[in-house]
C-alpha positions as CSV (number, residue, x, y, z in Angstrom):
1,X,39.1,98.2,8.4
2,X,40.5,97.7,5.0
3,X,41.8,93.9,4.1
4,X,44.9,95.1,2.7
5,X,45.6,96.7,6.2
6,X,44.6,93.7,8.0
7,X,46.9,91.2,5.2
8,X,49.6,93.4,5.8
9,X,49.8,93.5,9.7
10,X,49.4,89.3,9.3
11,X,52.4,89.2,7.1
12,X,54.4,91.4,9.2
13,X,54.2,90.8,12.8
14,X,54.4,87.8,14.8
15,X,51.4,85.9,15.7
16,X,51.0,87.2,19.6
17,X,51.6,91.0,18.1
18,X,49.0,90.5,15.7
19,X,47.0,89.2,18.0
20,X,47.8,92.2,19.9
21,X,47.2,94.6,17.1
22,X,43.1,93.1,16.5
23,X,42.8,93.8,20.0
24,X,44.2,97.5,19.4
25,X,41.6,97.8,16.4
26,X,38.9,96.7,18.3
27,X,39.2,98.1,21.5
28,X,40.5,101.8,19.9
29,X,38.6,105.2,20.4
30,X,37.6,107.6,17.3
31,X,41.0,109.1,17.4
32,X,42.4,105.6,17.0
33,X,44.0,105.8,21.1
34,X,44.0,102.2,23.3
35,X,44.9,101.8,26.5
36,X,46.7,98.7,27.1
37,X,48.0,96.8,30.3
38,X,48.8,92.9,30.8
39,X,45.9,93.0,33.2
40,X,43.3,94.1,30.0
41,X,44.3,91.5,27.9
42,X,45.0,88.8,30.0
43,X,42.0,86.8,28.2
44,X,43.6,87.2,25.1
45,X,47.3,86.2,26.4
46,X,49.7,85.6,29.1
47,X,51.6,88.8,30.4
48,X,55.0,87.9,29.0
49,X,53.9,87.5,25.6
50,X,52.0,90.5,25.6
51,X,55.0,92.8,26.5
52,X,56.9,91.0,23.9
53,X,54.0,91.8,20.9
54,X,53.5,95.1,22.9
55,X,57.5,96.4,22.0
56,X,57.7,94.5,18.5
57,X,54.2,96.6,18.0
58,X,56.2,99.7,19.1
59,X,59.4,99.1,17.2
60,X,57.1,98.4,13.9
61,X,55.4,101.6,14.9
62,X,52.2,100.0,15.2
63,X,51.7,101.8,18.4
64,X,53.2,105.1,19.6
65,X,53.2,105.4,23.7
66,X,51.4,108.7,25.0
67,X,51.0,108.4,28.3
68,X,53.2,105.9,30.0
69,X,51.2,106.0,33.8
70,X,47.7,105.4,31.7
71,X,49.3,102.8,29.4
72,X,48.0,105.2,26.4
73,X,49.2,104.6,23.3
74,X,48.3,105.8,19.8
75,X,47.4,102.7,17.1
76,X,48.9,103.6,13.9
77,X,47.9,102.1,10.3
């Protein structure tokens, strides 16, 4: 991952949705898709501040939903 993209995320978002967003980059497959739940990340942070990074994520269009049911959603750079 490029430092700019990192710099950029960390200047953006909040703390808990960049925290969110290293887990996306981590976890991601080739075609940059995550699936997320409270349940996955529950190691990383409690369940009402993950849906809070999750929709600031989503309304910064960090993350596009796909699939609601599998909790798919698309990273974006």
């Amino acid at each position: 991952m490029c430092d700019f993209i990192e710099e950029t995320a960390a200047q953006l978002l909040s703390a808990g949705a960049f925290k969110l967003w290293r887990y996306c980059v981590r976890h991601k497959d080739n075609e940059d898709r995550v699936i997320l739940s409270p349940k996955m990340v529950e190691k990383e942070m409690k369940k009402d501040q993950y849906y809070r990074s999750r929709d600031e994520l989503i309304e910064m269009r960090y993350l596009v939903l796909e699939d609601r049911e599998r909790g798919v959603y698309l990273l974006r750079w």
